[in-house]
N, C-alpha and C positions, 0 to 999 in steps of 0.2 A: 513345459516352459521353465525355464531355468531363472533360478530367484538368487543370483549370483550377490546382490547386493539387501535382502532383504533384510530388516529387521526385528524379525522374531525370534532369531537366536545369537547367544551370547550379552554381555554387559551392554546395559540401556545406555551408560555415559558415552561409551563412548559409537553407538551408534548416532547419538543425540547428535554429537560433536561432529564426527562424520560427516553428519547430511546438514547441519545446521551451518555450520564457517562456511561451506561454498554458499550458501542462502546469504551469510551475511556479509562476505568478501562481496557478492552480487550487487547487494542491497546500497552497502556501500560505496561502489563504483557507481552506479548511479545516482547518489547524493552529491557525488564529488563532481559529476558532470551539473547537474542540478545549479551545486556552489558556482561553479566555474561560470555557468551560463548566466546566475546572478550578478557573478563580477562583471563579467565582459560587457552585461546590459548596462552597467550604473555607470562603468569608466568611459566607455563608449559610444552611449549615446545620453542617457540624461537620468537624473534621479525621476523626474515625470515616466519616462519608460520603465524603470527599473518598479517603480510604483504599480503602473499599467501589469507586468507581468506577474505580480505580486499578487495581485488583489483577485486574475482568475483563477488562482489557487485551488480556493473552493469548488470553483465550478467545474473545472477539469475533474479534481478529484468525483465528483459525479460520476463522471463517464468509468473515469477508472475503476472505482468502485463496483459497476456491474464486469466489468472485465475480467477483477480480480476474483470477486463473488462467485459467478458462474464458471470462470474456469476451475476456482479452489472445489467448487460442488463436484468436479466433472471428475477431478482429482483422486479426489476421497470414493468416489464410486469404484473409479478404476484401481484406486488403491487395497480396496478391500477385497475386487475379484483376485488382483495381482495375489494378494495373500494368501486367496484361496486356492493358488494356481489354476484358475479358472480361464485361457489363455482365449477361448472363446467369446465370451464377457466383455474381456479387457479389450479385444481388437473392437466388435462393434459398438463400445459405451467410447471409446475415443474418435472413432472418424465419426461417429453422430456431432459428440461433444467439438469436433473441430465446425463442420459444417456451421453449427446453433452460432457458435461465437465469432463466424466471418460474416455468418447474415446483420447479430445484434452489433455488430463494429461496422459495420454498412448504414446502414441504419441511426447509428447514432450522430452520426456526419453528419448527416442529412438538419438531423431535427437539434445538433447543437449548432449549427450554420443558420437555423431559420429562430432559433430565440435567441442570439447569442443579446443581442441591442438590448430589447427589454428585458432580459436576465439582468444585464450588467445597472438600466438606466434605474428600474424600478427598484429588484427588488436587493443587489446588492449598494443601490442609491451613489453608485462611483461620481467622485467629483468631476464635472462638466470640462473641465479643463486638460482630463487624461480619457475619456469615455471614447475617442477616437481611438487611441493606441489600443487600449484594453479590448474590443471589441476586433481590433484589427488582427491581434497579437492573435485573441482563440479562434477567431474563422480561419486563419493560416492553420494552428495546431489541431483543428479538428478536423482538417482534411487526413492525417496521416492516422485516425483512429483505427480504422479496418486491422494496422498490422498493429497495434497495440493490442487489440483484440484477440488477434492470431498467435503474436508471442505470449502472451498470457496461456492462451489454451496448449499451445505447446510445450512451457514449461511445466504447467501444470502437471499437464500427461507424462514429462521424465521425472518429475521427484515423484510423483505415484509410485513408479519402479524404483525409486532409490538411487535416481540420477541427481542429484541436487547440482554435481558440479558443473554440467553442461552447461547451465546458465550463468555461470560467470562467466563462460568463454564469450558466449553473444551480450553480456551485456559491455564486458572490455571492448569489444568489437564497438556497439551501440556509443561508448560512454567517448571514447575515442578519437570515432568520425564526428560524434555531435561540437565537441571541443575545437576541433580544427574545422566543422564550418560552423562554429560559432565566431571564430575570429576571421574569417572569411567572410560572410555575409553582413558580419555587423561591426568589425573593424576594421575593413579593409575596404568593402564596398558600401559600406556603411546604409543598412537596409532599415536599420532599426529593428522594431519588436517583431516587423515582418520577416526580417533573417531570420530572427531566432526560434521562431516558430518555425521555419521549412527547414531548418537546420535540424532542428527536434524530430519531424517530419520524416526527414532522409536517413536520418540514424536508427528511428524505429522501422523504417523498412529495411534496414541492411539486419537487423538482430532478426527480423520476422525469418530473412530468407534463409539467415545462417542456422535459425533455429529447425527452422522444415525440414533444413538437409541433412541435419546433422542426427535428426531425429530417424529419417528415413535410411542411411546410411547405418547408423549403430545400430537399429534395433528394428528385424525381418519383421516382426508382428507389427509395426507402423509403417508396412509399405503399400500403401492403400494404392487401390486404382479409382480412377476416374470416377467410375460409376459403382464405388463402396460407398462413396460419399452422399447417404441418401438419408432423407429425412425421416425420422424415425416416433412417432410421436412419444410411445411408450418409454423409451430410452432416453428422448428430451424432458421428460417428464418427473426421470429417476436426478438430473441434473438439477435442473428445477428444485426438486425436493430437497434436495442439497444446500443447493448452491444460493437460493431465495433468500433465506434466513442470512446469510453468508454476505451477498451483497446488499440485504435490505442493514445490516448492521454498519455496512460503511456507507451506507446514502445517506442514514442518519446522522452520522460522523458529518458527512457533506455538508447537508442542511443545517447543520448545528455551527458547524464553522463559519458557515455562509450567513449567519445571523451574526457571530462575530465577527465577523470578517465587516459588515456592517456597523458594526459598534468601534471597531478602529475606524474605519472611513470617515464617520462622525466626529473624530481626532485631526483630521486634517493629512493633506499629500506627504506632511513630514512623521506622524505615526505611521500612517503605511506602507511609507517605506521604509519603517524600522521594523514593523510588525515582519515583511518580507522580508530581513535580512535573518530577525527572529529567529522564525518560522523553520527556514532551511536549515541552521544550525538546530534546532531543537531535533529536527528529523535523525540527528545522526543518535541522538539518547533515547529514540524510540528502536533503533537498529536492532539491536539482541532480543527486546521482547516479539518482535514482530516472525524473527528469526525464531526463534524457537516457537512463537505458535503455528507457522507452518508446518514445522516440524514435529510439535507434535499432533499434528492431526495428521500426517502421514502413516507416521510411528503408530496412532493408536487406531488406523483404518487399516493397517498389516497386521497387525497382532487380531485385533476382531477379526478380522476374515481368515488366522487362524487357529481362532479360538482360544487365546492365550492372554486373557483380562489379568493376570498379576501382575503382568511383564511393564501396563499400564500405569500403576500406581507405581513402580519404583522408576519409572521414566519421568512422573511426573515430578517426583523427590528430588531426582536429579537435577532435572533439567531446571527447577526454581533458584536451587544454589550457583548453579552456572549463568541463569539470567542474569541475576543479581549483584553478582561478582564483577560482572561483564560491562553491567549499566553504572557501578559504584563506578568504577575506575574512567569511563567516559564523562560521566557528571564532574567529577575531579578534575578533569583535564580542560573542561568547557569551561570550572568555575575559574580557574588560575588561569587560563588562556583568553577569556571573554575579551579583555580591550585589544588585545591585538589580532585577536578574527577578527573585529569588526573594524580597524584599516583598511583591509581587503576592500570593503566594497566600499569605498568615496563618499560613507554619512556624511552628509552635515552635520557640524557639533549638534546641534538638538535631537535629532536623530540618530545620534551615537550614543547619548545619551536615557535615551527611551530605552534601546538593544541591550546596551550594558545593564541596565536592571531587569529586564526583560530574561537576558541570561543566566543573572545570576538566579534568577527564580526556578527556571526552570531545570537548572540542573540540581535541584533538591525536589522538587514535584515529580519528576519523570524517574525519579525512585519506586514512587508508590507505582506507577506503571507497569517497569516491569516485575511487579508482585503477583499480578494477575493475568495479566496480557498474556503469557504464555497457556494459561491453562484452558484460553478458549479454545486450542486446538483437540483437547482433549473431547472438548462437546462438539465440536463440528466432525472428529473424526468418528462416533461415536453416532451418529445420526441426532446429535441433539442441537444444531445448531443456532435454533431459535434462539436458546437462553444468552448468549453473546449479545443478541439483539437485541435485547429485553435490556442487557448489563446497559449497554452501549445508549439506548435510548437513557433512560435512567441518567447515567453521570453525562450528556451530554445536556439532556432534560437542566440538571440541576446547573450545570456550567453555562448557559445561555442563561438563566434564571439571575443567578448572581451578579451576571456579568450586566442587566442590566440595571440591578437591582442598585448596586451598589457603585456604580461610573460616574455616578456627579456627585457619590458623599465624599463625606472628607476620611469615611476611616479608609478605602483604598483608592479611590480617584479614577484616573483611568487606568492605575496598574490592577485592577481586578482584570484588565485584560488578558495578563499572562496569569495572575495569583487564582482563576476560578479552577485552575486542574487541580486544585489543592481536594476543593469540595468533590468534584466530579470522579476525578480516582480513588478518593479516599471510599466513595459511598461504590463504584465498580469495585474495585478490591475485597470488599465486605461481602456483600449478594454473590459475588463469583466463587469464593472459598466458602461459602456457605453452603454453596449450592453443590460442589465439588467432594466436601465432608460428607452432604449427605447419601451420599452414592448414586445420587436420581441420574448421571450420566449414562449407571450400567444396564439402566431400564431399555428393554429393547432393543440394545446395542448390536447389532446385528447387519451381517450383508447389507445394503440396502437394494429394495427391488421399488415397483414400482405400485405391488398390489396393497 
């Protein structure tokens, strides 16, 4: 098998860069359809809808989170055989890992269509007045989950080999079609939160297909037949062990959010939908951290499988100056640019007013972010993925803690709702380089099987 794009030889920077910019051009394009789909909902149909789509934020993120989880698990397995040149490995630990992730995105349809109501009525407590749109908006976008699902485990399985760029190509595709029927179903035909959700819908089916083919197309060892695609328990099982720890650390993110998400709701329809317009620009000062810890848990599940642990630590050197760098210079542009992003979406002045300090907060907090945020890829590619979820519980523990703690004092009011990532990254950032100095990553570090 030919390791035409591997990472275990030559300078870590700049394979870092390599595989990471098409990750975060990706990551990118999808934020900007994201934005876009925020504007077109507030201009076009109502700050109540743009609220509605806002607030299942959390919930969605759910979904996504086992998506992302288990494909990343599926990843890193196949990442370490790829290393090994193990070309036997890599084909059967992928069409299992596809099969597993079109059953649980089937699946997830089902059982977020049958709680979407009392999710949204009880426990995210959404005001009475938008619990129609909001409810209406995620049973539309949870029909299109399967291929969210699909593209997930797809891309997963080309950055394992060192394909990172493919995924830009399907998500321009994805970011694209969703933009132009965004303004087709909700301002032209004017569908409301219902467009915008089949419009989300149709564009993750066009990335799902371009991803399949293009997977199958490029690369002979992914051209599986019909009846490869078989279920495998032991091999499900090596995903699982991965991938668990991996998506139990963004459920928690979920649930964490989804308590604040709760705490703005409490704020009234004019915090929530300042929180949502927030939220979406803050995504874009998470962009490099996130990018680089995919990339490095690629980077260090090639190098373990083969057998090249130094190559590790000067990647992780790298790669923290390069976050850093990356996120300083985005935070700067959010700080000086905040009132006129927030034009874009049709605040009302009170609700321009929440976002604008809302912004300026978080482009000095999402410093500490990417301080850390990268180096969980190094434990998840490492078979250590638990400790992320450990970090992750912890500073989300403490950021819901705050947030209620201190919303009706006077030393921060309701802006503890954006000022609690102060406490929560600060106290992630700590445990994560703690635990990274101590070397406990290199414990074990090894192939992962399933015995």
């Amino acid at each position: 098998m030919q390791k035409k794009r591997s990472m275990t030889e030559g300078a870590p920077w700049k394979h870092i860069l390599r595989f990471s910019l098409p990750v975060l051009a990706g990551s990118l394009l999808q934020q900007l359809y994201n934005t876009v789909d925020t504007i077109i909902v507030g201009r076009y149909a109502s700050e109540d809808a743009l609220s509605a789509v806002g607030t299942t934020g959390s919930f969605t993120f759910l979904f996504l989170a086992l998506a992302i989880g288990f494909s990343a698990g599926n990843g890193v397995v196949v990442a370490q055989h790829y290393g090994a040149g193990n070309e036997k490995a890599v084909r059967s630990n992928a069409s299992t890992g596809i099969l597993f992730l079109l059953l649980l995105g089937a699946a997830s349809t089902v059982i977020a269509v049958l709680t979407a109501r009392p999710a949204y009525t009880y426990l995210l407590n959404v005001d009475k007045s938008i619990i129609g749109l909001t409810v209406t908006y995620f049973r539309w976008y949870a029909l299109g989950l399967v291929f969210q699902f699909g593209y997930n485990i797809f891309s997963a399985i080309l950055r394992a080999v060192g394909d990172s760029a493919a995924t830009l190509y399907f998500l321009l595709i994805s970011s694209v079609m969703n933009i132009g029927l965004d303004m087709l179903f909700v301002a032209v035909f004017r569908w409301g939160v219902a467009g915008a959700a089949v419009a989300t819908d149709i564009s993750q089916a066009a990335s799902f297909i371009a991803a399949y083919t293009y997977m199958r197309v490029k690369y002979p060892v992914f051209r599986f037949r019909l009846n490869e695609y078989k279920w495998d328990s032991s091999l499900v099982m090596r995903t699982v062990k991965v991938g668990m720890p991996i998506s139990l650390q963004l459920i928690i993110v979920s649930f964490g959010l989804t308590f604040i998400q709760r705490a703005v709701n409490g704020f009234g329809k004019t915090m929530t939908a300042s929180f949502t317009v927030g939220q979406r620009i803050e995504m874009y000062l998470n962009l490099p951290c996130n990018a680089f810890q995919t990339t490095l848990a690629t980077y260090t599940g090639q190098n373990i499988g083969a057998g090249k642990m130094d190559r590790i630590k000067s990647g992780v050197r790298q790669t923290f100056v390069i976050s850093l760098a990356m996120t300083l210079m985005i935070s700067a542009l959010v700080w000086f640019l905040a009132g006129d992003i927030i034009t874009l979406f049709s605040l009302s002045d009170k609700a321009a007013e929440y976002c604008l300090a809302h912004l300026k907060a978080v482009a000095l907090i999402n410093i500490v972010l990417s301080i850390y945020i990268p180096v969980f890829g190094v434990f998840q590619g490492s078979n250590h993925s638990g400790l992320p979820t450990v970090v992750a519980t912890a500073a989300l523990g403490i950021r819901v803690c705050v947030t209620y703690l201190f919303r009706h004092s006077d030393i921060f009011g309701y802006t503890i709702i954006w000022w609690n990532g102060i406490f929560g990254f600060g106290l992630g950032s700590i445990i994560t380089w703690s635990c990274y100095l101590s070397g406990i990553w290199k414990k074990n570090a090894k192939i992962s099987s399933h015995e």
